[in-house]
Every structure is written in C-alpha cells, then in structure tokens.
C-alpha positions as a printed NumPy array, in Angstrom:
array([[-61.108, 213.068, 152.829],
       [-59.986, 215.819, 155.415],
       [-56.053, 216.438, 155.994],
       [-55.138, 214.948, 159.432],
       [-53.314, 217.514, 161.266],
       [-51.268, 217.442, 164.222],
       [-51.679, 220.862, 166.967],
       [-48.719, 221.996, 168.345],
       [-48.43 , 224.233, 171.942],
       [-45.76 , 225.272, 174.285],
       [-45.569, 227.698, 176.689],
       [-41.784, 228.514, 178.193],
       [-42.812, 229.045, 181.944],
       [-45.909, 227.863, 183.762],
       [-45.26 , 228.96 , 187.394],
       [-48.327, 227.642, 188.923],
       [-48.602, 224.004, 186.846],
       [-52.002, 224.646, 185.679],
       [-51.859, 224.112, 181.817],
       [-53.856, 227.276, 181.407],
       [-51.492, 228.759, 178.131],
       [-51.616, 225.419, 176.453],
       [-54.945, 224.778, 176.913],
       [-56.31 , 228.852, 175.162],
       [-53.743, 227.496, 172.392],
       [-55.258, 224.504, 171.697],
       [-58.2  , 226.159, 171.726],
       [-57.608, 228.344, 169.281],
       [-55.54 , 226.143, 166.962],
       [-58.42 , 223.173, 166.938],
       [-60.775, 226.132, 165.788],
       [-58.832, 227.188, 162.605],
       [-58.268, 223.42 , 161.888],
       [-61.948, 223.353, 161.943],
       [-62.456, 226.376, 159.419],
       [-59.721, 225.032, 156.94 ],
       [-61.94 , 221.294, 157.095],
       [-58.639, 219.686, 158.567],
       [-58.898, 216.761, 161.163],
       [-57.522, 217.179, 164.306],
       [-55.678, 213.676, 164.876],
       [-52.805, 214.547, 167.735],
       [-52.014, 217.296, 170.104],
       [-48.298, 217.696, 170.832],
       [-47.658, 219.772, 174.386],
       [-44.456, 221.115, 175.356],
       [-45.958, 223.047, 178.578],
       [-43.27 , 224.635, 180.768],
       [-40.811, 224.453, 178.35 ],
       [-38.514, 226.824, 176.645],
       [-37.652, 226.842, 172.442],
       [-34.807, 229.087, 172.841],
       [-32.021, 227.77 , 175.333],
       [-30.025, 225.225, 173.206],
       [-29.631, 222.556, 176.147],
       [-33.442, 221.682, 176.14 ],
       [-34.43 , 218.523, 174.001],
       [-38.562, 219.459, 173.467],
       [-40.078, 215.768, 173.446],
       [-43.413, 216.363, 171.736],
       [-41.543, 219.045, 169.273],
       [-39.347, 216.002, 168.329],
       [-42.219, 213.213, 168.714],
       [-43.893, 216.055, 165.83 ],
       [-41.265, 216.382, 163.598],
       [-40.61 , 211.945, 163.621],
       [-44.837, 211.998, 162.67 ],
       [-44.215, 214.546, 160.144],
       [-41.098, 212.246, 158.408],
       [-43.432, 209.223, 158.853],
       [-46.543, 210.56 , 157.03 ],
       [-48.547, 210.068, 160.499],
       [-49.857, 213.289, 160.045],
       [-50.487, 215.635, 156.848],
       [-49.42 , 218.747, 158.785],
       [-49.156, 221.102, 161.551],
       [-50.809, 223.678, 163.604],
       [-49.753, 226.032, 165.645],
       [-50.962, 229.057, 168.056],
       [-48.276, 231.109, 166.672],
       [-45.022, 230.512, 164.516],
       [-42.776, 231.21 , 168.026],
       [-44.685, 228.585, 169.711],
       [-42.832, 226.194, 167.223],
       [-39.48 , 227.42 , 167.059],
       [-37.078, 230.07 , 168.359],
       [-33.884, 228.97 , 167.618],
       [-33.154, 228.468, 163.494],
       [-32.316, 225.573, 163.387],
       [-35.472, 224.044, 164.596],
       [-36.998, 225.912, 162.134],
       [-34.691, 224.479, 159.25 ],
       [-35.351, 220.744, 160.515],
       [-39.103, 221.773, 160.073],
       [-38.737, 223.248, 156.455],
       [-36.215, 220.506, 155.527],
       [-39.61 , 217.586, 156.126],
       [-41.461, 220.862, 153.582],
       [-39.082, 219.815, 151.07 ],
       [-39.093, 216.284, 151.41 ],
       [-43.398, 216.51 , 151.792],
       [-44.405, 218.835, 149.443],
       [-48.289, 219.025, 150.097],
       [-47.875, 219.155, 154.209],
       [-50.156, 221.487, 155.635],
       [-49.13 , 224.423, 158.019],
       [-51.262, 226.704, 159.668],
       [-50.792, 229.236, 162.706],
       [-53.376, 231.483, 164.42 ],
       [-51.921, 234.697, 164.496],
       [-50.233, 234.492, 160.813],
       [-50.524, 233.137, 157.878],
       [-47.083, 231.749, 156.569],
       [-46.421, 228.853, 154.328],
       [-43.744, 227.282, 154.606],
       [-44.406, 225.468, 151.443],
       [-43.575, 228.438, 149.157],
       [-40.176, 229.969, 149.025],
       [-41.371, 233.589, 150.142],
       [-43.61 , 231.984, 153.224],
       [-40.258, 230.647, 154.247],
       [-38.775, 233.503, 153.588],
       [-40.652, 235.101, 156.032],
       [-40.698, 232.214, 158.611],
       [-36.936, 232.446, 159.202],
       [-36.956, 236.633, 159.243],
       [-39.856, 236.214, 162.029],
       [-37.872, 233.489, 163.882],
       [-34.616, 235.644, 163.752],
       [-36.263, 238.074, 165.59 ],
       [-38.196, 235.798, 167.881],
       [-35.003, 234.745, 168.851],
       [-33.026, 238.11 , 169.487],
       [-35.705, 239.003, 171.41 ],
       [-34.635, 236.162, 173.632],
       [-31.482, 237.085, 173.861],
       [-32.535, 240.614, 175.055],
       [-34.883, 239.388, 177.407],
       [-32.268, 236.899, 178.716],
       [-29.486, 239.498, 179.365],
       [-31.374, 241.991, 180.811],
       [-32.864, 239.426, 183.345],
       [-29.687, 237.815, 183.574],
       [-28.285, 241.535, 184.804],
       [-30.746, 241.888, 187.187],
       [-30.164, 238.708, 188.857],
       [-26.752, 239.771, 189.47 ],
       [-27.844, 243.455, 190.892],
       [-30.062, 241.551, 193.363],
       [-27.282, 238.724, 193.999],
       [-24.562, 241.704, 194.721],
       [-27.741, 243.102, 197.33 ],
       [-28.153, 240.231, 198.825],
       [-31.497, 240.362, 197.861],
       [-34.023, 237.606, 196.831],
       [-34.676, 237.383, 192.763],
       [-38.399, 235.788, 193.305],
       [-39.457, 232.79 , 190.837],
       [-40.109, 229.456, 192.389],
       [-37.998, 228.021, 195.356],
       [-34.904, 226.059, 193.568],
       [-35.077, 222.252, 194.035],
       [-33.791, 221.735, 197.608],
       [-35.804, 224.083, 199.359],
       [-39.531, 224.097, 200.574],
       [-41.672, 225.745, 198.139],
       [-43.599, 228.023, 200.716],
       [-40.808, 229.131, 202.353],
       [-37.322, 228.803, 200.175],
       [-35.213, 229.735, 203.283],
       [-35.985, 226.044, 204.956],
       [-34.234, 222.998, 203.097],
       [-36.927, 220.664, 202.   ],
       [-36.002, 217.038, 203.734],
       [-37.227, 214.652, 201.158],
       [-35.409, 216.807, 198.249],
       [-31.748, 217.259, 200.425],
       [-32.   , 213.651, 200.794],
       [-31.759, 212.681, 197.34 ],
       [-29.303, 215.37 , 196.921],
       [-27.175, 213.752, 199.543],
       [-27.42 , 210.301, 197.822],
       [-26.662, 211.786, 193.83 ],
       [-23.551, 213.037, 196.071],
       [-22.554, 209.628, 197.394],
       [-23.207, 208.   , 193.931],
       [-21.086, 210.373, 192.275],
       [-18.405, 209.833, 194.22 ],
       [-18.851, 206.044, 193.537],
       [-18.299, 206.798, 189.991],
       [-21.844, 206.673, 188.942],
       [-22.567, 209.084, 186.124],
       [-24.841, 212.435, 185.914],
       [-27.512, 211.038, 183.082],
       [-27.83 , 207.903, 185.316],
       [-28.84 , 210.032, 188.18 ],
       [-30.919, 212.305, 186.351],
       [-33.068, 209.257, 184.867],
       [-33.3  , 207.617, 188.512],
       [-34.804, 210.908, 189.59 ],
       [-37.284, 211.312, 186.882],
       [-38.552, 207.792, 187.334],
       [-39.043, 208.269, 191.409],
       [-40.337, 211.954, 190.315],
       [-37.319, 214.095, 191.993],
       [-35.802, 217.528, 190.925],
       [-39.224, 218.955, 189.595],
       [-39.389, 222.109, 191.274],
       [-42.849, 222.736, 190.288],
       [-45.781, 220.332, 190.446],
       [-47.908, 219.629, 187.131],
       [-44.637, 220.289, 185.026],
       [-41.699, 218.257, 182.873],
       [-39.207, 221.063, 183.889],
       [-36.402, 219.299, 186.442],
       [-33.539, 221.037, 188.042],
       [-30.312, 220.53 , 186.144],
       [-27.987, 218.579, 187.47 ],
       [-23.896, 219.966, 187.743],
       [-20.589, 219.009, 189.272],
       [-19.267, 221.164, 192.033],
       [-15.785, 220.789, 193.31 ],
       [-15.242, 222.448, 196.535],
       [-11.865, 221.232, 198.361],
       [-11.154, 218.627, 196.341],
       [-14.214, 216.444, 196.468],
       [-16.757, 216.219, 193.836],
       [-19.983, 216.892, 194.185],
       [-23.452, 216.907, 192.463],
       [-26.385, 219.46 , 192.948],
       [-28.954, 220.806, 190.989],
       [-27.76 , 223.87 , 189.346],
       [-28.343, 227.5  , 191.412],
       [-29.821, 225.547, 194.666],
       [-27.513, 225.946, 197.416],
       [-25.927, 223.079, 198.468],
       [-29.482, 221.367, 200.63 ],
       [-27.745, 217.965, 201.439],
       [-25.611, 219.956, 204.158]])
C-alpha cells in the first residue's frame, strides 16, 4: 500500500496575490511523491508567509505537524528544506515527531536529507542555521536601507501599508481609516488588541494585499496621553 504523504509550500512574500510560488512547488513536490510511489493525500500552503520572524504562528505548518503526531499522514514533502523551517526550533518540533515516528517519510526537491538518521539531521539543522543567518543578513541590510530612505524622505516601495489606497499610497483609503477610527474608539473602551484583530479578520480588514493571509499588525500608540491603536508602520489614516 503506498505511504500517504502530506506536501508542504510557503513562500514569504507574494506581492501580487497570485499563488504563482506555491503553485511551481507543488508542482514539483507532487512529482517526486510520484517517483518515490508515495500518495499525495494533503497539501499544506503557507503562501505569503514568512518562517523566520518569531511573531508569525504558520497555520498549515502547525495543522502539518498536529497530522504528523496523529498518524494522518506517513510523511512530508517539501520543495526545499527552507520552505519548512528557518528558525531551529521549528525544525526541532519536526525531528522531535522523527523520534516519536520512526518510519515517517521525508522528502524535499532540491536535497535529499533524512531526518530519520542521525547524520541527515545532522545536516538538516547545519542547513537551517544558515538558512536562518541568511535572514538575519537580509533583514538588517533592508532594515538599513529603510532608514537611509526614511532620513531622505524618500519612499521605500513595497505595497501601500493598510490605511492607504493601494494605487496611490499618498491618499488614505476611506473604508480602511474607518475601521481604524473604530479599533481606536474600542480601545479606549477597554476592548483588547486580539479581540480587534479577530473582528477584522472575520469582516476581512487589515489585509493589505488581496489573495493573501498576511494582515497588518496591530500596536498601541500613545501620543499625548491617549491611547491609540493602528496597524503597525501606517501613518495614523483615521485622522
């Protein structure tokens, strides 16, 4: 009977909401399932969403690793071993179900590591310790530029932040500074952040990007004395 398998993609950033990355991975992975006789029984997406930045829960990454524990599937494959993990840890949750299932299956396009044998782990972890410095590098030197544009008063490009009207970022988007105005009322009512935040993914708010699961983050602002809430680096649209 063939091993039923579980595909795994993620892609950090998807600008334009189209799926594409996902989708070649998928691809890809379903075709080595194929070649190794293994039954594709569950794809797990994470599109638009990043492995590395330690406040991001990935739902299907977490959905995969409950199936794993509950013998729902017999293993895992995945585009590449960075698509699964960037941060250690995730990847020590993931060996961790290894131990507990010895004969899971684990597969990734671009290498072949096993995470059943001490070297394959081994190597796993060195790969993922340098998947994730090379976050960190990436991160500071874009964080750096940021701040040489900020200091120019210059624009830094990427998509408009929540607030502001996608085609033109210097106009505040009404629908969006309305809800911004209301999180600001409730706020000062005493009503908490998370209750805000799951109010605004049930109407749909604080996406700034169509056709992804990426919202803006929500923060406290005190300016004179008053509290307020905003998502994080918009300016404050409710004005």
């Amino acid at each position: 009977m063939a091993r039923k398998v579980g595909v795994y993609t993620r892609i950090s950033r998807d600008d334009e909401g189209g799926a594409l990355g996902v989708a070649r991975q998928q691809r890809d992975c379903e075709r080595l399932a194929d070649l190794r006789s293994w039954q594709v029984v569950k794809t797990y997406e994470d599109n638009d969403v990043s492995a590395f930045k330690r406040n991001v829960v990935r739902e299907e990454f977490e959905l995969m690793l409950t199936d794993l524990r509950a013998g729902l599937i017999d293993g895992i494959v995945a585009y590449d071993l960075d698509r699964l993990a960037r941060q250690p840890r995730d990847l020590e949750r993931l060996i961790e179900i290894f131990d507990d299932r010895p004969r899971l299956e684990f597969a990734t396009v671009t290498n072949d590591i096993n995470l059943g044998s001490p070297d394959g782990r081994t190597m796993a972890r060195i790969m993922v310790a340098f998947a994730n410095k090379s976050s960190h590098d990436a991160s500071r030197r874009i964080k750096r530029k940021h701040l040489e544009l900020a200091q120019q008063g210059k624009n830094s490009g990427g998509p408009a932040p929540y607030g502001w009207q996608k085609d033109d970022r210097t106009k505040i988007d009404p629908k969006a500074a309305e809800a911004i105005r209301e999180a600001q009322r409730d706020i000062l009512t005493g009503v908490r952040v998370g209750t805000i935040r799951t109010r605004w993914q049930e109407q749909g708010l604080g996406n700034p990007r169509a056709g992804t699961k990426r919202m803006a983050h929500l923060k406290f602002a005190r300016d004179l004395g008053h509290s307020m809430v905003m998502p994080r680096g918009c300016v404050d649209a409710g004005a």
